[in-house]
N, CA, C and O of each residue as an XYZ file, in Angstrom:
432
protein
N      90.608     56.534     80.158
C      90.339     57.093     78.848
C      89.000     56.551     78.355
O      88.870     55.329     78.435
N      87.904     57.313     77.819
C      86.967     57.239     77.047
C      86.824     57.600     75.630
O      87.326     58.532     75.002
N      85.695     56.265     75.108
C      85.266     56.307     73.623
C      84.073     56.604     73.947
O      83.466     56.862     74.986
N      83.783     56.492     72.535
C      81.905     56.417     72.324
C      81.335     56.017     71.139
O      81.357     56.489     70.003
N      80.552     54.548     71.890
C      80.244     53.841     71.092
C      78.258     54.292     70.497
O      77.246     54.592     71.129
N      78.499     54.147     69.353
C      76.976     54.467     68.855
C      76.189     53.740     68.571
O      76.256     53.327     67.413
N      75.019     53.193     69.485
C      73.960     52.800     69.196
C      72.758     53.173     68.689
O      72.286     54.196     69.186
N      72.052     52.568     67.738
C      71.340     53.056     66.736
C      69.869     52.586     67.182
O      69.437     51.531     67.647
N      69.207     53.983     66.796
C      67.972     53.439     66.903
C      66.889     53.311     66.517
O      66.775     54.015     65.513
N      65.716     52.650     66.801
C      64.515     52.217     65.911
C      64.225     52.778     64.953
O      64.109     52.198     63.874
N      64.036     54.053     65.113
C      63.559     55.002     64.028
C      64.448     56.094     63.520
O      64.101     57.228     63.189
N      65.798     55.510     63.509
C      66.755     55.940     62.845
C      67.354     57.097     63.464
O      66.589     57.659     64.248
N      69.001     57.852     63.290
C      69.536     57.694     64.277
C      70.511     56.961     65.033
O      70.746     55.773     64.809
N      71.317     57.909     66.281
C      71.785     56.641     66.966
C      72.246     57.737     68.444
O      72.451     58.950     68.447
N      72.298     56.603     69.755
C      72.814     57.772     71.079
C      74.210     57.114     71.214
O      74.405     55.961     70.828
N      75.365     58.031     71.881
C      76.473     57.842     71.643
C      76.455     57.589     73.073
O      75.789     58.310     73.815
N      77.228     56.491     73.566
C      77.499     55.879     75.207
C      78.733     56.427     75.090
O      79.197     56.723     73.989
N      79.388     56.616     76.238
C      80.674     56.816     76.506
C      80.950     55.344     77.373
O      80.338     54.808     78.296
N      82.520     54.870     76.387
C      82.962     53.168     77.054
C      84.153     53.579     77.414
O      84.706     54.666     77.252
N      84.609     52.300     78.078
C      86.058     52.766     78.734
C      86.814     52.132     78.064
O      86.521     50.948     77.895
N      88.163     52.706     77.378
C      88.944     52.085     76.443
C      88.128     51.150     75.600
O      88.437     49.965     75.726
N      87.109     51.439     74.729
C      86.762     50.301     74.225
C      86.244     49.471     74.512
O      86.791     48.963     75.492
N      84.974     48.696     74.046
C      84.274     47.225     74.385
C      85.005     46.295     73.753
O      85.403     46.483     72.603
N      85.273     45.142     74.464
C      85.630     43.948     74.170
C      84.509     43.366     72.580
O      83.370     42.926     72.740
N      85.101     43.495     71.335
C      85.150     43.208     70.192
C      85.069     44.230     69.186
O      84.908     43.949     67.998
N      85.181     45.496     69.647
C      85.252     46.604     68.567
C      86.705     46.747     68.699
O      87.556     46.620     69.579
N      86.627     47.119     67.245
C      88.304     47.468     66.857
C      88.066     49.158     66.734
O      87.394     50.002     66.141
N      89.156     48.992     67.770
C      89.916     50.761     67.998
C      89.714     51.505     66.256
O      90.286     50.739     65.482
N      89.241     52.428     65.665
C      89.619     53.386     64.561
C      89.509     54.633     64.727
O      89.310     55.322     63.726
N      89.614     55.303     66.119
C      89.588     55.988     66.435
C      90.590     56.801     67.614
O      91.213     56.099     68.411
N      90.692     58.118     67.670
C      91.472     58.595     68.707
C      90.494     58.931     70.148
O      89.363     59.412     70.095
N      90.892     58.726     70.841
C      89.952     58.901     72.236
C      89.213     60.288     72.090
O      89.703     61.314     71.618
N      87.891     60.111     72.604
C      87.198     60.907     72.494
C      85.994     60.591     71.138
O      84.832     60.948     70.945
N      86.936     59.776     70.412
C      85.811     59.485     69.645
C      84.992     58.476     68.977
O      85.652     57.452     69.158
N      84.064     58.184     68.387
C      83.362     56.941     68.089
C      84.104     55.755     67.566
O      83.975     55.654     66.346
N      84.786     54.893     68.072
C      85.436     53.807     68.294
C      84.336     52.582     67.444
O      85.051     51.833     66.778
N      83.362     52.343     67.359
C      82.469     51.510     67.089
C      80.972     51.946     67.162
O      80.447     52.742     67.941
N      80.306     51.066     65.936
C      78.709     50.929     66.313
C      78.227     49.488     66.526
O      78.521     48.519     65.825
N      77.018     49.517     68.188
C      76.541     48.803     68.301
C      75.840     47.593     67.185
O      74.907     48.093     66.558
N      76.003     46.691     66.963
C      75.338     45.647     66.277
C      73.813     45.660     66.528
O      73.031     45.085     65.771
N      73.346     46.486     67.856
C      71.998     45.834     68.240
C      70.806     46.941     68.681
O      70.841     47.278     69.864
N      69.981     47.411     68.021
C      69.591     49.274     68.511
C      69.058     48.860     70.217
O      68.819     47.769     70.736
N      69.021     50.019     70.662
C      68.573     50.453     71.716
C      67.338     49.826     72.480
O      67.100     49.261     73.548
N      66.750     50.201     71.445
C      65.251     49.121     71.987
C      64.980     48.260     71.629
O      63.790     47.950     71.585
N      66.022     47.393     71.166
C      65.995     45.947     71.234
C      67.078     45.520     72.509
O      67.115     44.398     73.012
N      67.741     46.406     72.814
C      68.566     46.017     74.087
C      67.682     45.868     75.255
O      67.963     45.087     76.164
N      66.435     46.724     75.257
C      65.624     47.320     76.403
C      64.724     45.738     76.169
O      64.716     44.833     77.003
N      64.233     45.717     75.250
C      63.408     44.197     75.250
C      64.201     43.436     75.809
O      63.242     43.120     76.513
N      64.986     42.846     76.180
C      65.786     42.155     76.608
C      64.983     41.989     78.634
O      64.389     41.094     79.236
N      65.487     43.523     79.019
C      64.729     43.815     80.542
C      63.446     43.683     81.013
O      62.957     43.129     81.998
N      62.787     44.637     79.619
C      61.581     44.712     80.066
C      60.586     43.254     80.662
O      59.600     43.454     81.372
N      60.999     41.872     80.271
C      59.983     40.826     81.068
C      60.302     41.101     82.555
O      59.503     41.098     83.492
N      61.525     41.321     82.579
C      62.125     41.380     83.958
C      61.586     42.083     84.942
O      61.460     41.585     86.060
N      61.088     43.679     84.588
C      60.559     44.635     84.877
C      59.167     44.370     85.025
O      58.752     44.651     86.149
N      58.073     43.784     84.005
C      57.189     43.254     84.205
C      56.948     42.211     85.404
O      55.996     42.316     86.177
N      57.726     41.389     85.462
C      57.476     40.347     86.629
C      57.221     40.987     87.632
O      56.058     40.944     88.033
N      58.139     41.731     88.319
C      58.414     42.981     89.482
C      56.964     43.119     89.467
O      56.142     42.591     90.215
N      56.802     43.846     88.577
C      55.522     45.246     88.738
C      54.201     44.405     88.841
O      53.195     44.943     89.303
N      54.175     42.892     88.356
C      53.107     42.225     88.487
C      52.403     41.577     89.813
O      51.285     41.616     90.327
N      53.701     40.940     90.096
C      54.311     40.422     91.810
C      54.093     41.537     92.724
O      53.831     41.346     93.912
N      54.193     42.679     92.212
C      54.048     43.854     93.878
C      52.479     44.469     93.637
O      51.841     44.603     94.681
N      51.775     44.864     92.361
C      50.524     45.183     92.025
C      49.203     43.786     93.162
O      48.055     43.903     93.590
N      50.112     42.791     93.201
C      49.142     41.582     94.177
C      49.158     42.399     95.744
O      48.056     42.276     96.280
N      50.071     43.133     96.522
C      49.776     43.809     97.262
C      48.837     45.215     97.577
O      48.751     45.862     98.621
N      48.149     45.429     96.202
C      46.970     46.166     96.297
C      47.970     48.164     96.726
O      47.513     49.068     97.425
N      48.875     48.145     96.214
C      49.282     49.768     96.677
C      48.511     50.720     95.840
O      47.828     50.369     94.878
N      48.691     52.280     96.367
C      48.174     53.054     94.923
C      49.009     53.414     94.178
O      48.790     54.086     93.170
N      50.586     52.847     94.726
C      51.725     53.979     93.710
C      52.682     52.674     93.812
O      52.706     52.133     94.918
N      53.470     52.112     92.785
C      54.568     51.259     93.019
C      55.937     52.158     91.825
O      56.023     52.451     90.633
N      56.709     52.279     92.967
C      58.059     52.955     92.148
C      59.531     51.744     92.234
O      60.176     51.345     93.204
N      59.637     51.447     90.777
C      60.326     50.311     90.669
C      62.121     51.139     89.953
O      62.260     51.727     88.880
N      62.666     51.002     90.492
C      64.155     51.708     90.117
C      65.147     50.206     89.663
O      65.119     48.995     89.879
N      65.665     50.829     89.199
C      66.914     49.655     88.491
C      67.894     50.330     87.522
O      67.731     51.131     86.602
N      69.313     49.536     88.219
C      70.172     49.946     86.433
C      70.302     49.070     85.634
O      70.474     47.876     85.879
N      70.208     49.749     84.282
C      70.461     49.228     83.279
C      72.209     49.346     82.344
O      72.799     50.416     82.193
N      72.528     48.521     82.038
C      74.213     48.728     81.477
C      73.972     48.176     80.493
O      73.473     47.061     80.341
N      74.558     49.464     79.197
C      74.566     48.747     78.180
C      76.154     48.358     77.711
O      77.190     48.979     77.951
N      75.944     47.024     76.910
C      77.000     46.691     76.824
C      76.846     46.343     75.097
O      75.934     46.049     74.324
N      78.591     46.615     75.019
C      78.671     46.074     73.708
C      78.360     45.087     72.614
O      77.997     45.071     71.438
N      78.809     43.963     73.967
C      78.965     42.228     73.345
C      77.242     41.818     73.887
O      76.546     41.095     73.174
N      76.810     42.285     74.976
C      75.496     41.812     75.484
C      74.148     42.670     75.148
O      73.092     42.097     75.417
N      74.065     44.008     74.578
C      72.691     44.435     75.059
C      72.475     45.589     76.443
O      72.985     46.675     76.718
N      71.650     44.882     76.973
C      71.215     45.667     77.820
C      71.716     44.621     79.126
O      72.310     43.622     78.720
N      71.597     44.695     80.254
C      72.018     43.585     81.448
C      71.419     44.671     82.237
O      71.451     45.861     81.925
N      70.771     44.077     83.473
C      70.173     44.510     85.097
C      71.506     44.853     85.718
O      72.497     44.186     85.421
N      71.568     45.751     86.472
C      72.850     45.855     86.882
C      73.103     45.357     88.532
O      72.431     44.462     89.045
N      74.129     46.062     89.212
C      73.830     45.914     90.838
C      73.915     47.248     91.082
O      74.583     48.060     90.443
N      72.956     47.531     92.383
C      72.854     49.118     92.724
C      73.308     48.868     94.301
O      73.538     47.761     94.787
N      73.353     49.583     94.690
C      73.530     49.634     96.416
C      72.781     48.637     96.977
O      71.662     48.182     96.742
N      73.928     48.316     98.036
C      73.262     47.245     98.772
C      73.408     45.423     98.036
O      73.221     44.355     98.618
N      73.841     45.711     96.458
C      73.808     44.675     96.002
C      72.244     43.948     95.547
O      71.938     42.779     95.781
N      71.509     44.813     94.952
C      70.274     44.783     95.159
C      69.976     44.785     93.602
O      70.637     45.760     93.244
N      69.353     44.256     92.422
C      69.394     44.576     91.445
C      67.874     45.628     91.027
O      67.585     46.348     90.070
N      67.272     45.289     92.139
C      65.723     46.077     92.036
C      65.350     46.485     93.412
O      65.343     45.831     94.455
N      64.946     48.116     93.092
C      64.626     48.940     94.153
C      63.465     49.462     94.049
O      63.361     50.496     93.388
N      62.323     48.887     94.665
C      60.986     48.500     94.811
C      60.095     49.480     96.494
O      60.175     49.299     97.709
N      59.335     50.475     95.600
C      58.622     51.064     96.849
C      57.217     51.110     96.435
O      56.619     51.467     95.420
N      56.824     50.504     97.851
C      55.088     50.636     97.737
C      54.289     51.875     98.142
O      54.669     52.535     99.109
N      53.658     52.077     97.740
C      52.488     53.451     98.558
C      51.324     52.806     98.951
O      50.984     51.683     98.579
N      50.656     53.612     99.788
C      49.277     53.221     99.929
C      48.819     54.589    100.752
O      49.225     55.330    101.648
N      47.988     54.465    100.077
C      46.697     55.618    101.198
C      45.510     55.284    101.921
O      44.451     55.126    101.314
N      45.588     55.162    103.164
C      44.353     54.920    103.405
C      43.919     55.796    104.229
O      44.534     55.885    105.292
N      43.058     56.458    104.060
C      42.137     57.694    104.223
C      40.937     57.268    104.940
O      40.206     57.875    105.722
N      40.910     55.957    104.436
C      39.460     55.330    104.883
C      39.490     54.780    106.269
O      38.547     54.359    106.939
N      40.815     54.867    106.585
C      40.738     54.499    108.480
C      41.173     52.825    108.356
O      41.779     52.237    109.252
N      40.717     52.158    107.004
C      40.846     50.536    107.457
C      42.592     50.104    107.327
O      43.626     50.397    106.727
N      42.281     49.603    107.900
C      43.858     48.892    108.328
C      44.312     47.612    106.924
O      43.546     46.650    106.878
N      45.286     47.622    106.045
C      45.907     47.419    104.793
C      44.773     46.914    104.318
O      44.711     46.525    103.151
């Protein structure tokens, strides 16, 4: 069974998550299906939370000189926490691809 909890955001507003039975500290006032609780914490303050995280990545792989870096990750939002890195396949929390072109014949 699913709720949906509403998080609010910066510039007013809010996006509705769908939770499962409820997050651990909202009280049920609702019948399933519907908004059970609002987040304490907006959206993009959950995302500040990742983003150094995301930065490090993109800083650390930019030292390998590519022309394209595609950085994938989940994000879970949670009630009691924010935002959290998640695990994706493989058990991997960041899925990191480099490009490069070299046209110019030289070797990396």
């Amino acid at each position: 069974m699913t709720d949906l909890l509403a998080v609010p955001l910066d510039r007013g507003g809010a996006v509705l998550l769908e939770v499962d039975a409820g997050p651990d500290g909202v009280v049920k006032a609702a019948r399933p299906g519907e908004i059970v609780g609002r987040a304490a914490y907006t959206l993009e303050s959950a995302l500040d939370a990742v983003a150094p995280a995301v930065q490090a990545v993109l800083a650390k792989m930019r030292e390998a000189g590519p022309e394209v870096i595609t950085i994938e990750l989940g994000i879970k939002l949670t009630a009691e926490a924010g935002a959290i890195v998640t695990k994706t396949a493989g058990e991997c929390n960041f899925k990191v691809t480099l490009q490069w072109d070299r046209r110019d014949g030289l070797p990396g």
